[in-house]
C-alpha positions in Angstrom: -5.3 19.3 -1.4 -2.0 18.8 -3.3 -1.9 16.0 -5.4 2.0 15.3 -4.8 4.2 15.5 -1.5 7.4 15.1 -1.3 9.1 12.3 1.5 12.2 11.1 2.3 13.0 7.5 1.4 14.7 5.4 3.8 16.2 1.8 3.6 14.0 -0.9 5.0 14.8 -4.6 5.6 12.2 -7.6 5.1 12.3 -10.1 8.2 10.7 -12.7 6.0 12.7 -12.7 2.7 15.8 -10.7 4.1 16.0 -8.2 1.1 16.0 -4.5 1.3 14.2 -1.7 -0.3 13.4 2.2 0.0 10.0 3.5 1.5 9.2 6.8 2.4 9.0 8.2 6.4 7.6 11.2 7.6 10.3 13.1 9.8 9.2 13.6 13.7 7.2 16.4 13.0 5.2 15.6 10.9 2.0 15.6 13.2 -1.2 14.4 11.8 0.3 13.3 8.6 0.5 9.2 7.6 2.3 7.2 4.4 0.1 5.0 3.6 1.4 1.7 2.2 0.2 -0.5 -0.9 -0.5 -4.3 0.0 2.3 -5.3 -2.4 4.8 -2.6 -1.1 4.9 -0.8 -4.3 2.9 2.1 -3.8 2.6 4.6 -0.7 0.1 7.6 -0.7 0.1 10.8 1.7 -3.1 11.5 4.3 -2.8 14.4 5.9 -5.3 15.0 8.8 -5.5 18.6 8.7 -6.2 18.3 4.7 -9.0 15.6 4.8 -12.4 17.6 5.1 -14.2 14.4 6.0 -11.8 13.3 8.5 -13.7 14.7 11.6 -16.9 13.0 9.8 -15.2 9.3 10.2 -14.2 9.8 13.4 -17.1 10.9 14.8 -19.2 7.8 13.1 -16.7 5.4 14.4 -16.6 6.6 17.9 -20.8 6.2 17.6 -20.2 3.0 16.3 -17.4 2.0 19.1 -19.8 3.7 21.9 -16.7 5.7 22.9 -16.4 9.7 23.2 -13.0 9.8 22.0 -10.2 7.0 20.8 -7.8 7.4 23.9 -5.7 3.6 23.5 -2.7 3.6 21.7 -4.9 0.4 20.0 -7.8 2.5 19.3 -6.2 5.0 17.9 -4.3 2.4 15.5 -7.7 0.6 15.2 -9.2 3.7 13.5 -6.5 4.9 11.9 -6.5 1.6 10.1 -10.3 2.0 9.3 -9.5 5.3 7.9 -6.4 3.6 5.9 -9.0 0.8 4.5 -11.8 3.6 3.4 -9.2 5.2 1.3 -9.0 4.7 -3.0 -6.9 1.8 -4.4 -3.5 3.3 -6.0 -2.7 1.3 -8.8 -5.0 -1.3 -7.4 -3.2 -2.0 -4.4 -5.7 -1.3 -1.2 -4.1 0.8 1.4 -2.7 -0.1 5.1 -1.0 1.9 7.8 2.2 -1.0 7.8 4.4 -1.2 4.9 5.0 -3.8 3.0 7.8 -6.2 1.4 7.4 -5.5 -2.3 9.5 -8.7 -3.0 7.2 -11.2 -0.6 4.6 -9.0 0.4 5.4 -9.6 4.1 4.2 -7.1 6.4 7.4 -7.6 8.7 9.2 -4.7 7.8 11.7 -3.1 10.1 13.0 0.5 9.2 13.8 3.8 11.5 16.9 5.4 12.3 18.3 5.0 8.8 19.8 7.8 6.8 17.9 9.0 4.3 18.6 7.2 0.8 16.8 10.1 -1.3 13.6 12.7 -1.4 10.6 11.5 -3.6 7.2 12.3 -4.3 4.1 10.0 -3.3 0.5 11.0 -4.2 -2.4 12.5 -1.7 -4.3 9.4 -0.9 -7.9 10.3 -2.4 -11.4 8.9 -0.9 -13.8 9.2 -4.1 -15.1 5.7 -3.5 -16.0 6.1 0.1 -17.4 9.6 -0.2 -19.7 8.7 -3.2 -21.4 5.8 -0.9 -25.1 6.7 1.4 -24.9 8.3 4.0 -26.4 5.1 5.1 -23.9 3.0 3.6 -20.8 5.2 4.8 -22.0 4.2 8.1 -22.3 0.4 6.9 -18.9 0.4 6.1 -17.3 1.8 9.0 -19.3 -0.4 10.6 -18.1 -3.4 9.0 -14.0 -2.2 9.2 -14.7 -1.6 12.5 -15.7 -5.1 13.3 -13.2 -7.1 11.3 
């Protein structure tokens, strides 16, 4: 897996504190393929589906531990993808979320889209060293536990 990919940053706008800032989108077609966003909105890391050997692995746990044969809500699907988002390293000790965040309040009411893009940039392949060093046991556990929250 590549430990860089480049994005395009576009402008987004905090509905708490009002202020603006760049964060990187993945175009339309970028299928399988997340940002994933820092808690304090200052760092973003790149999961690609395709490119995560254990992804398959996670899913199938979850949909044991959800008694489900496949995620078919549009809630589910966010549900797990979340889970997924939460199993992944810290960057810079920020942990990881699907939702971006204001890196001037920390709000998570952040509103971006059809903007122009501002400029390309790379973000780092989000890693999973912590997760895939647990049990197999305690992989479960965890899943378990996100899951549930």
């Amino acid at each position: 897996m590549s430990s860089m990919h480049q994005v395009e940053f576009v402008s987004a706008d905090c509905q708490h504190c009002r202020r603006s800032f760049p964060i990187p989108l993945l175009g339309d077609f970028a299928y399988g393929s997340f940002v994933l966003h820092g808690e304090r909105g200052s760092v973003f890391g790149y999961l690609s589906t395709f490119e995560c050997p254990f992804w398959d692995d996670i899913k199938s746990r979850l949909l044991t531990i959800a008694g489900q044969r496949e995620f078919k809500s549009r809630a589910d699907i966010s549900r797990f993808q979340g889970v997924v988002a939460s199993c992944a390293d810290k960057i810079d000790g920020q942990p990881l979320d699907l939702a971006p965040a204001c890196p001037f309040c920390h709000s998570r009411s952040v509103d971006y889209g059809d903007t122009k893009p501002l400029h390309s940039g790379e973000i780092p392949a989000v890693t999973f060293t912590a997760f895939l060093a647990l049990s197999d046991t305690a992989k479960t556990q965890r899943l378990e536990q996100l899951w549930n929250r």
